[in-house]
NUZA-133058 format. One record per residue (C-alpha): residue number from 1; residue in three letters; chain; x, y, z. Coordinates in nm, 2 decimals, always signed. Example, Ala and Ser with C-alpha at 12.3 -4.5 7.8 and 13.67 -1.06 7.14 Angstrom:
BEGIN
{r 1; ala; A; {+1.23; -0.45; +0.78}}
{r 2; ser; A; {+1.37; -0.11; +0.71}}
This chain:
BEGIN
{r 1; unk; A; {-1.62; -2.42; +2.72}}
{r 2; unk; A; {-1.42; -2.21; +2.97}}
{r 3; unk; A; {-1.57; -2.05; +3.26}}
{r 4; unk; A; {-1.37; -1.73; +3.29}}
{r 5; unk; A; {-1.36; -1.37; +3.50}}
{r 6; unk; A; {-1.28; -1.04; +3.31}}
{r 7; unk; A; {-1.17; -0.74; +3.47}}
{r 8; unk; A; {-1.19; -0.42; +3.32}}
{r 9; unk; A; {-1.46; -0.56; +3.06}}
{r 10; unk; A; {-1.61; -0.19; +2.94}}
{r 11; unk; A; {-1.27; -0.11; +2.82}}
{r 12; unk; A; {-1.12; -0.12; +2.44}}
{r 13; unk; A; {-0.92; -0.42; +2.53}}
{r 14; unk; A; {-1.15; -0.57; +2.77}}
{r 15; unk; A; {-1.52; -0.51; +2.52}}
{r 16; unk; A; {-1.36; -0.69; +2.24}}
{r 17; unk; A; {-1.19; -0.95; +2.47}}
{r 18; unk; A; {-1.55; -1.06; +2.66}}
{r 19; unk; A; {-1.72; -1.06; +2.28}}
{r 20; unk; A; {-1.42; -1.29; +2.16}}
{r 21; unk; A; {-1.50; -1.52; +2.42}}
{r 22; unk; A; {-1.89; -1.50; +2.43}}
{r 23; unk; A; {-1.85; -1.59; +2.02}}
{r 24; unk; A; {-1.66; -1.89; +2.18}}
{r 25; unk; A; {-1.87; -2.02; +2.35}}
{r 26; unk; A; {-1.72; -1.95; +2.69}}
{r 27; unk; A; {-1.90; -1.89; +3.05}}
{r 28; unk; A; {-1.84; -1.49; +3.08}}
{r 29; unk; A; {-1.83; -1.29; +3.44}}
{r 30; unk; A; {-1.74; -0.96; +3.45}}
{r 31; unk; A; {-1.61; -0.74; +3.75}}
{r 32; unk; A; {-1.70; -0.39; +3.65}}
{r 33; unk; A; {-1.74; -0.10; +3.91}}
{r 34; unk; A; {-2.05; +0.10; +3.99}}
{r 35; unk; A; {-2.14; +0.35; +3.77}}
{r 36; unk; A; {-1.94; +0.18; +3.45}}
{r 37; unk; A; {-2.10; +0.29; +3.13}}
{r 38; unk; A; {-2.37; +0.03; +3.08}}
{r 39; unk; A; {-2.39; +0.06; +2.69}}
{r 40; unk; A; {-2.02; -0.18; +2.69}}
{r 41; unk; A; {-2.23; -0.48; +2.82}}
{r 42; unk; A; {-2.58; -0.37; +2.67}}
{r 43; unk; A; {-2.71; -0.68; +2.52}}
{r 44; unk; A; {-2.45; -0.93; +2.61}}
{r 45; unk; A; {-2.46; -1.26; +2.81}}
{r 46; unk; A; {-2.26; -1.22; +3.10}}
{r 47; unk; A; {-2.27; -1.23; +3.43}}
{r 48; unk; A; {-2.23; -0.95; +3.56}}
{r 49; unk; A; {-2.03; -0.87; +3.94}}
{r 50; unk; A; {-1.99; -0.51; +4.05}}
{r 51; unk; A; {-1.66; -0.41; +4.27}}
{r 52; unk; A; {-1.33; -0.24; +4.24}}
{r 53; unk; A; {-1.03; -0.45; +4.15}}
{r 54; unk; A; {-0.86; -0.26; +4.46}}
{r 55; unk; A; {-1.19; -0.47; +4.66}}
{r 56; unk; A; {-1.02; -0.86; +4.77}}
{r 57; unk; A; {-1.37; -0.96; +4.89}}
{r 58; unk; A; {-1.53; -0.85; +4.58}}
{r 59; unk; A; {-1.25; -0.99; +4.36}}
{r 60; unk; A; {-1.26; -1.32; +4.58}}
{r 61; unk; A; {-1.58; -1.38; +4.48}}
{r 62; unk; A; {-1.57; -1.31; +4.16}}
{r 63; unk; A; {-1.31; -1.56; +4.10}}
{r 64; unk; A; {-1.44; -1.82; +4.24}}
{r 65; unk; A; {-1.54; -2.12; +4.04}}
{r 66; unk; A; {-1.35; -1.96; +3.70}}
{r 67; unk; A; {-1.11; -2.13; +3.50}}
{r 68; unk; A; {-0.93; -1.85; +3.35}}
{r 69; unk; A; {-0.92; -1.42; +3.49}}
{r 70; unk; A; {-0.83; -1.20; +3.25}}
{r 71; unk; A; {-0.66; -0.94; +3.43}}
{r 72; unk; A; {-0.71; -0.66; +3.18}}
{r 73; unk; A; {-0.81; -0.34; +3.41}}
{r 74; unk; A; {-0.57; -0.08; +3.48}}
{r 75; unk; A; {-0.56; +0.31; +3.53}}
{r 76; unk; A; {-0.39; +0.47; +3.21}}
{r 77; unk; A; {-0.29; +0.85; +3.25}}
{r 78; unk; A; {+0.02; +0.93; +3.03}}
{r 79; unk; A; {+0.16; +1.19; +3.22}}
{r 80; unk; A; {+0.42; +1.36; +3.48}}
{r 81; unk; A; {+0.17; +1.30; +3.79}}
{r 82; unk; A; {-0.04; +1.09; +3.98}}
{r 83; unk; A; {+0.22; +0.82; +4.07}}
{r 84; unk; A; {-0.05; +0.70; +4.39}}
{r 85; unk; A; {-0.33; +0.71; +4.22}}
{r 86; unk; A; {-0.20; +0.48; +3.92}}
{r 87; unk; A; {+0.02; +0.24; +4.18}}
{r 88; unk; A; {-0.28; +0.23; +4.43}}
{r 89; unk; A; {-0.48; +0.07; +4.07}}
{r 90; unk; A; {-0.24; -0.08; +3.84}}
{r 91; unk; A; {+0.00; -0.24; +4.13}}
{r 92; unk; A; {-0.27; -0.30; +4.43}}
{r 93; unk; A; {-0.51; -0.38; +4.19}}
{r 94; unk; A; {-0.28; -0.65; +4.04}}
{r 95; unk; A; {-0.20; -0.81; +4.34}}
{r 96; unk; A; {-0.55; -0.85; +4.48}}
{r 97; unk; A; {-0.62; -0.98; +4.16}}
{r 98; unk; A; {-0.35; -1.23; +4.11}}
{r 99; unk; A; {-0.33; -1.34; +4.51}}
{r 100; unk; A; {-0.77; -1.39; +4.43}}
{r 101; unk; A; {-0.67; -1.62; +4.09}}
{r 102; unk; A; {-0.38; -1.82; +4.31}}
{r 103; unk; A; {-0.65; -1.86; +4.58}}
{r 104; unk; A; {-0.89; -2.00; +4.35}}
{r 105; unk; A; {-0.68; -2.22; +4.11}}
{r 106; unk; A; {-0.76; -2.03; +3.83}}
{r 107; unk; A; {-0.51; -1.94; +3.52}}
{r 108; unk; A; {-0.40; -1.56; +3.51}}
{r 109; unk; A; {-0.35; -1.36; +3.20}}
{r 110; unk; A; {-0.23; -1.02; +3.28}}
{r 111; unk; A; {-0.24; -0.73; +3.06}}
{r 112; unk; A; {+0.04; -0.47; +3.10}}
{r 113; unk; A; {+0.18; -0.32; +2.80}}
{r 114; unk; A; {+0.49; -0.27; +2.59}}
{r 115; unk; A; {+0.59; +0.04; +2.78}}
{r 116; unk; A; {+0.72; -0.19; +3.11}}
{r 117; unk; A; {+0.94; -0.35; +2.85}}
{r 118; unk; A; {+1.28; -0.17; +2.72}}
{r 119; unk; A; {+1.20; +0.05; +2.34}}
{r 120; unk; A; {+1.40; -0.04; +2.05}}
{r 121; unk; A; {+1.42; +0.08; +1.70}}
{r 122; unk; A; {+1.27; -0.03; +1.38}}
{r 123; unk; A; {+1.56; -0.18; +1.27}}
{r 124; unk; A; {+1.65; -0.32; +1.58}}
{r 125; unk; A; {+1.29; -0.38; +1.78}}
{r 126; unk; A; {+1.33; -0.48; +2.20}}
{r 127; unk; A; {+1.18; -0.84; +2.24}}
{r 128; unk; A; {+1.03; -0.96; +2.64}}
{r 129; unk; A; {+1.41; -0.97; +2.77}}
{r 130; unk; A; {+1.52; -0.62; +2.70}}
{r 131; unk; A; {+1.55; -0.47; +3.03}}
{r 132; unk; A; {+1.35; -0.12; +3.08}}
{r 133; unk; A; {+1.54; +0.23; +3.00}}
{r 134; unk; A; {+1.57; +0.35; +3.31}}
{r 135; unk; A; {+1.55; +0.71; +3.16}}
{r 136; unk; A; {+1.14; +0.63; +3.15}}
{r 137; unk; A; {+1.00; +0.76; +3.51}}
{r 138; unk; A; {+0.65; +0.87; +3.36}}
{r 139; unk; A; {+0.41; +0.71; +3.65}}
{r 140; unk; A; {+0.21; +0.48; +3.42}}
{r 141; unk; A; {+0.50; +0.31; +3.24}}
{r 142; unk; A; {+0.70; +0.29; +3.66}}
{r 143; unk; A; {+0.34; +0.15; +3.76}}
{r 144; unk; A; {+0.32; -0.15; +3.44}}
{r 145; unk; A; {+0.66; -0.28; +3.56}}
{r 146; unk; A; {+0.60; -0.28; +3.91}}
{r 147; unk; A; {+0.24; -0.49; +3.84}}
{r 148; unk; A; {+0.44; -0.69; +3.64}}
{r 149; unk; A; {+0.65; -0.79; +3.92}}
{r 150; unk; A; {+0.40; -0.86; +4.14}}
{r 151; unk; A; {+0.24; -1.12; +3.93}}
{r 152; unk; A; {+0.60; -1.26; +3.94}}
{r 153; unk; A; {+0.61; -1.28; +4.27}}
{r 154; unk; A; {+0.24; -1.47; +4.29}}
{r 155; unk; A; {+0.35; -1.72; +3.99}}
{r 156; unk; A; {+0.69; -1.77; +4.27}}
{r 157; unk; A; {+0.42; -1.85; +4.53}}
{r 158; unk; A; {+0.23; -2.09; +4.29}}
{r 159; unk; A; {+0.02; -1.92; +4.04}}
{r 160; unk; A; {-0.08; -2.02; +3.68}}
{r 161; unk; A; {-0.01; -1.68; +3.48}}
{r 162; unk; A; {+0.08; -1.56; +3.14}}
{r 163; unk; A; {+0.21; -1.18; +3.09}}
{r 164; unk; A; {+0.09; -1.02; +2.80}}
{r 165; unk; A; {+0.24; -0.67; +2.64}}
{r 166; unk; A; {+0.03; -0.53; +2.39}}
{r 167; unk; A; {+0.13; -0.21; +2.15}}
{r 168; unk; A; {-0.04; +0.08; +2.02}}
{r 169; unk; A; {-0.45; -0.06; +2.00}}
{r 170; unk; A; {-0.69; +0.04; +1.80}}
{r 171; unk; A; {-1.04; -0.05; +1.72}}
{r 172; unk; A; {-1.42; -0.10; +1.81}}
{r 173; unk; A; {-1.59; -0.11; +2.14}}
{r 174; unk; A; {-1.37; +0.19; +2.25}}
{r 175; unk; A; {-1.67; +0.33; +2.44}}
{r 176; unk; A; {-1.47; +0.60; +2.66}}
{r 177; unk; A; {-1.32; +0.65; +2.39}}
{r 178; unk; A; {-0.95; +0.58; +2.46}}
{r 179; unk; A; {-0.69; +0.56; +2.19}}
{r 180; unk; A; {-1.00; +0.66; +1.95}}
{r 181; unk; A; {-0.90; +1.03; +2.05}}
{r 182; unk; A; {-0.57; +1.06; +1.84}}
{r 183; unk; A; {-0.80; +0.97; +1.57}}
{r 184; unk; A; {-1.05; +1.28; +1.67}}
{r 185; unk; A; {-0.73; +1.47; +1.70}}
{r 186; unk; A; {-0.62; +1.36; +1.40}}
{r 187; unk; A; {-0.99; +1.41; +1.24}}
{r 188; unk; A; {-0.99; +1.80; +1.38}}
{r 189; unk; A; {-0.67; +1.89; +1.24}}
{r 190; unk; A; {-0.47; +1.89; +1.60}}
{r 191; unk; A; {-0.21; +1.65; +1.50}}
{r 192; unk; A; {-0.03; +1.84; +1.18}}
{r 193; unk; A; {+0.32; +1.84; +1.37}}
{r 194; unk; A; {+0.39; +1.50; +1.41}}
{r 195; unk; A; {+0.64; +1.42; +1.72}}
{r 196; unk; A; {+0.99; +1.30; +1.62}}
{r 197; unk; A; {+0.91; +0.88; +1.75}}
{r 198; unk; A; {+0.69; +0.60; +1.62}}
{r 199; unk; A; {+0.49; +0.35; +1.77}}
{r 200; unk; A; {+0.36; -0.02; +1.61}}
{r 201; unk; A; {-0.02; -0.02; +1.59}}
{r 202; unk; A; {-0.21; -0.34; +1.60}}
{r 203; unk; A; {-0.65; -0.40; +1.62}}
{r 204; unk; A; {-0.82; -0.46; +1.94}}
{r 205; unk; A; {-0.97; -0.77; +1.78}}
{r 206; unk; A; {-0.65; -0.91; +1.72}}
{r 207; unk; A; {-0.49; -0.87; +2.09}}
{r 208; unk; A; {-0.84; -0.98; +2.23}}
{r 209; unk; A; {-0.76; -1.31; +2.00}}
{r 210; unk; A; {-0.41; -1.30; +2.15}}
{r 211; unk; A; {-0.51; -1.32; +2.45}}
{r 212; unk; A; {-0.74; -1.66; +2.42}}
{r 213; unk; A; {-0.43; -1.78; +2.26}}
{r 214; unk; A; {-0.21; -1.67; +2.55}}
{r 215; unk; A; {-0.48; -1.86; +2.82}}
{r 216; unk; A; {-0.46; -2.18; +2.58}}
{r 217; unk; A; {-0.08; -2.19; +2.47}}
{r 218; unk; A; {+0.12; -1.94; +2.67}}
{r 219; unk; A; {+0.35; -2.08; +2.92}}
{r 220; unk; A; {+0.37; -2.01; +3.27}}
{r 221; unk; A; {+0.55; -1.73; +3.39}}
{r 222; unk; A; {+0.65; -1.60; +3.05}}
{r 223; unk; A; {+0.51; -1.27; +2.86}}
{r 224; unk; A; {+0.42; -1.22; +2.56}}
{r 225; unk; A; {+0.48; -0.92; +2.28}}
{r 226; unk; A; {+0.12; -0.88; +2.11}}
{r 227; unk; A; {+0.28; -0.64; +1.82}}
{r 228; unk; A; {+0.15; -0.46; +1.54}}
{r 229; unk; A; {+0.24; -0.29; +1.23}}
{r 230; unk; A; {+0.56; -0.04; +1.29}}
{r 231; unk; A; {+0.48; +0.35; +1.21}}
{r 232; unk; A; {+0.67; +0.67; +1.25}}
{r 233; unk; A; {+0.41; +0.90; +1.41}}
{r 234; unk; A; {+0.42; +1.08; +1.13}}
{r 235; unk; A; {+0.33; +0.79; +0.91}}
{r 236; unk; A; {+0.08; +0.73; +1.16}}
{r 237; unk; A; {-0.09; +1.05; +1.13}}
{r 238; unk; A; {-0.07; +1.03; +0.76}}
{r 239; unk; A; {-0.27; +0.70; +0.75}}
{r 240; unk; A; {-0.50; +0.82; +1.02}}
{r 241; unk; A; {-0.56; +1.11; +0.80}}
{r 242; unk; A; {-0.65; +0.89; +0.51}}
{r 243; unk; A; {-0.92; +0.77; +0.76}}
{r 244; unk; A; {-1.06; +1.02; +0.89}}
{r 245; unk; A; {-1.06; +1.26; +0.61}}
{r 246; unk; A; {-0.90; +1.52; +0.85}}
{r 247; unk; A; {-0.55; +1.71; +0.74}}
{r 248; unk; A; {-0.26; +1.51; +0.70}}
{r 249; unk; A; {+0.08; +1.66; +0.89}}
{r 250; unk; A; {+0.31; +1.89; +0.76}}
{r 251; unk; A; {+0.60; +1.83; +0.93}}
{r 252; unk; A; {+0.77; +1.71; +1.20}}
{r 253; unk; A; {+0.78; +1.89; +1.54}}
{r 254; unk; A; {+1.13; +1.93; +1.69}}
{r 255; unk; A; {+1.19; +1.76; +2.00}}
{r 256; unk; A; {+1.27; +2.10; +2.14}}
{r 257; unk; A; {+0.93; +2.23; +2.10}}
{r 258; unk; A; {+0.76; +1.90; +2.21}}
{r 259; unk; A; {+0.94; +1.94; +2.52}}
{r 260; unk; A; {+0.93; +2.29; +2.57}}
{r 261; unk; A; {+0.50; +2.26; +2.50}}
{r 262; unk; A; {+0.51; +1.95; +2.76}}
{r 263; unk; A; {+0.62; +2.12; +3.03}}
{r 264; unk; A; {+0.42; +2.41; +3.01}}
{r 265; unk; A; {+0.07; +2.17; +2.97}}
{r 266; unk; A; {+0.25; +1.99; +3.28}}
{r 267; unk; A; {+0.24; +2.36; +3.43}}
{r 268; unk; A; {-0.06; +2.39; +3.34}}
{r 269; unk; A; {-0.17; +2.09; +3.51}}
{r 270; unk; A; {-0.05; +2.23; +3.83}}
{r 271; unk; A; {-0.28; +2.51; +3.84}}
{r 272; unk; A; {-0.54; +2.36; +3.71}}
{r 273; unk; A; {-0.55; +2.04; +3.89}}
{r 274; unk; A; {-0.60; +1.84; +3.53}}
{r 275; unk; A; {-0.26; +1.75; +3.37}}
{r 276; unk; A; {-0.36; +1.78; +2.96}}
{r 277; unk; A; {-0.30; +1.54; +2.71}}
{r 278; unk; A; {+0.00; +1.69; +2.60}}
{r 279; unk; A; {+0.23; +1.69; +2.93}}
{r 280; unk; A; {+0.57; +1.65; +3.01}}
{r 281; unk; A; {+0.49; +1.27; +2.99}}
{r 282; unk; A; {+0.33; +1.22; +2.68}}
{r 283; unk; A; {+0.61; +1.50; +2.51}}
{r 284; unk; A; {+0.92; +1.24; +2.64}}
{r 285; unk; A; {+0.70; +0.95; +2.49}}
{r 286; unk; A; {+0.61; +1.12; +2.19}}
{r 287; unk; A; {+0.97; +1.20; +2.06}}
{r 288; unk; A; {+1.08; +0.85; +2.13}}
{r 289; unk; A; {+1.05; +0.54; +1.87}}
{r 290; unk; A; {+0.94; +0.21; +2.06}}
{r 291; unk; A; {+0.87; -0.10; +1.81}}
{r 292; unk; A; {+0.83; -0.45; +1.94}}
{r 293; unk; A; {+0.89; -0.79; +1.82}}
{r 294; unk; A; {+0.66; -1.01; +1.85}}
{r 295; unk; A; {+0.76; -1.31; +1.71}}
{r 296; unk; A; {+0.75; -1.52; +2.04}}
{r 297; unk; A; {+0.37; -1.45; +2.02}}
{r 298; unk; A; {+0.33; -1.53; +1.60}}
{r 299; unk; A; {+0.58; -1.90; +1.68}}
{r 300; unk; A; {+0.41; -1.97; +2.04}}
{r 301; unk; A; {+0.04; -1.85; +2.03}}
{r 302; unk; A; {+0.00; -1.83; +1.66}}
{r 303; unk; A; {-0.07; -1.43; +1.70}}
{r 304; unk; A; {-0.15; -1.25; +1.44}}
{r 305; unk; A; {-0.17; -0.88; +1.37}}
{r 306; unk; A; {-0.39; -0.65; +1.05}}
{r 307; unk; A; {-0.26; -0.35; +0.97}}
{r 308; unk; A; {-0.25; -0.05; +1.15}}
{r 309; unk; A; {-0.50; +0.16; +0.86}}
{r 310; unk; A; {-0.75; -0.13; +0.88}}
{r 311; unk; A; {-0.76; -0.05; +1.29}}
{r 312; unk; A; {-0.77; +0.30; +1.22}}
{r 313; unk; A; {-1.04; +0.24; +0.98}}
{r 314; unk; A; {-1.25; +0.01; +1.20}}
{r 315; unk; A; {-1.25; +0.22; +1.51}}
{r 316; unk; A; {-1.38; +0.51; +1.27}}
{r 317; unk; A; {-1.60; +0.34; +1.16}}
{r 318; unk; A; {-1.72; +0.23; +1.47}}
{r 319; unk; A; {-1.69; +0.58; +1.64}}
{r 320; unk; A; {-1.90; +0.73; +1.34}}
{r 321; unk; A; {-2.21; +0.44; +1.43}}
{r 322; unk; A; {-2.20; +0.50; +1.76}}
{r 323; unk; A; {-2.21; +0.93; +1.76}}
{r 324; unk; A; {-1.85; +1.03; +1.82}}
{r 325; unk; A; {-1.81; +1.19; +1.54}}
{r 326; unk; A; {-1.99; +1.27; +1.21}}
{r 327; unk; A; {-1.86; +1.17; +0.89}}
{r 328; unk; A; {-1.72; +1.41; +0.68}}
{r 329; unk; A; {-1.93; +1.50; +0.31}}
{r 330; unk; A; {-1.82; +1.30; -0.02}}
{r 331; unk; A; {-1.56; +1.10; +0.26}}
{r 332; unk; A; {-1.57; +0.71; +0.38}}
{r 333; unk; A; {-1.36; +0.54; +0.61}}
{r 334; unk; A; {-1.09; +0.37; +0.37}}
């Protein structure tokens, strides 16, 4: 039995990760903030610390006495803005969290995420060495590889820490919900032009797995590729279709019009004080393919991944249970 620390516990990643390790058998503490929705850790024997990961004294004490932190806040926000607010989170956060696990001896898995890596194609995927495209300066992606760093610079100064890089996640437990709202989009009929890239999709069950694995097996210092099943966004939307019983896409968008539409919701933004979903940010993501290999986490940590329509279909399914969304007459999740 492990005695561990989770940050960012009420989220998709981090719900499934702290029931993973309560089915273990493991000793779980989590560091959530005041006000978190208390329905993620409704029922479930943790331990529970309040404080923000930007807090070292509450992050200090947290840690102390854990075997393992699993690093798995973070501020997402796929957009053209907000470069503070997402550095003062996913960068400040990151290094009060990783100077707090050096301090106290205890192992470091950081989650970042595929985007501080470099994209590659389906036929030829990027693996953990391909450098970053520098032509990516959306905040959020800029903010992943400069946490990334600084746990670099804490496992230079001594620390015990794994880097992992998860895809496109899907699943149960996605109380906010997070990536659950392509498949609302999907479900309302908002996604029939499909963007021009792709994505690989893989279960939050699966990364939370991958992550024990990376605690267990992963080496010091070295990240990880948790990967998935590779999609075009169309595909994607197709499959979620199938899911959701919403209307399947029609065509693909061209990457004129995404851009043209990003901007102005990035205009938008500007005047309103609330960039939208679709922004100059998401538009350059969107019309860009970025598939993964991960067989450094399938040969090393014995990582697995389901595919991408048995995600979809669990965090549907899920999402129906818990009143997102009502199922649609004569239709099941597939």
């Amino acid at each position: 039995m492990s005695r561990v620390l989770v940050t960012g516990a009420t989220g998709l990643i981090g719900n499934n990760l702290v029931r993973e390790l309560l089915a273990r058998g493991d000793a779980v503490r989590v560091l959530v903030r005041e006000g978190a929705d208390p329905r993620a850790l409704g029922g479930l024997a943790v331990e529970r610390r309040h404080g923000d990961v930007r807090d070292a004294a509450a992050v200090g004490g947290a840690a102390q006495g854990v075997d393992i932190v699993y690093h798995v806040a973070g501020k997402v926000a796929i957009g053209w803005r907000g470069l503070d607010a997402l550095r003062e989170v996913n960068v400040g956060g990151t290094e009060v969290v990783a100077r707090a696990a050096r301090a106290g001896g205890a192992r470091l898995v950081h989650v970042s995420s595929v985007d501080a890596l470099g994209f590659g194609t389906r036929a030829r995927p990027a693996d953990e060495h391909a450098p970053p495209d520098g032509r990516i300066v959306v905040p959020y992606v800029i903010t992943k590889r400069e946490a990334e760093g600084v746990v670099r610079e804490e496992v230079a100064r001594g620390l015990d820490a794994v880097i992992v890089n998860p895809v496109f996640v899907l699943g149960p437990w996605d109380w906010k919900p997070s990536s659950g709202r392509l498949l609302l989009a999907v479900a309302r009929g908002a996604a029939r032009l499909a963007p021009g890239g792709g994505n690989d999709f893989c279960h939050a069950a699966d990364v939370a797995a991958g992550l024990v694995a990376a605690a267990e097996r992963g080496r010091r210092g070295e990240r990880y590729i948790l990967g998935g099943e590779a999609l075009s966004y169309r595909e994607a939307f197709a499959r979620f279709a199938e899911v959701t019983g919403g209307p399947a896409p029609v065509a693909l968008a061209p990457a004129p019009l995404v851009w043209a539409l990003g901007w102005a919701g990035t205009a938008f933004g500007v005047v309103t004080g609330s960039e939208p979903a679709l922004n100059a940010g998401s538009a350059v993501l969107g019309c860009l393919a970025h598939h993964f290999d991960d067989r450094k986490a399938r040969e090393e940590l014995g990582y697995g991944s389901r595919p991408a329509q048995e995600a979809a279909a669990d965090a549907w399914a899920w999402m129906t249970a818990h009143g997102y969304v009502k199922p649609r007459r004569g239709r099941r999740p597939v």
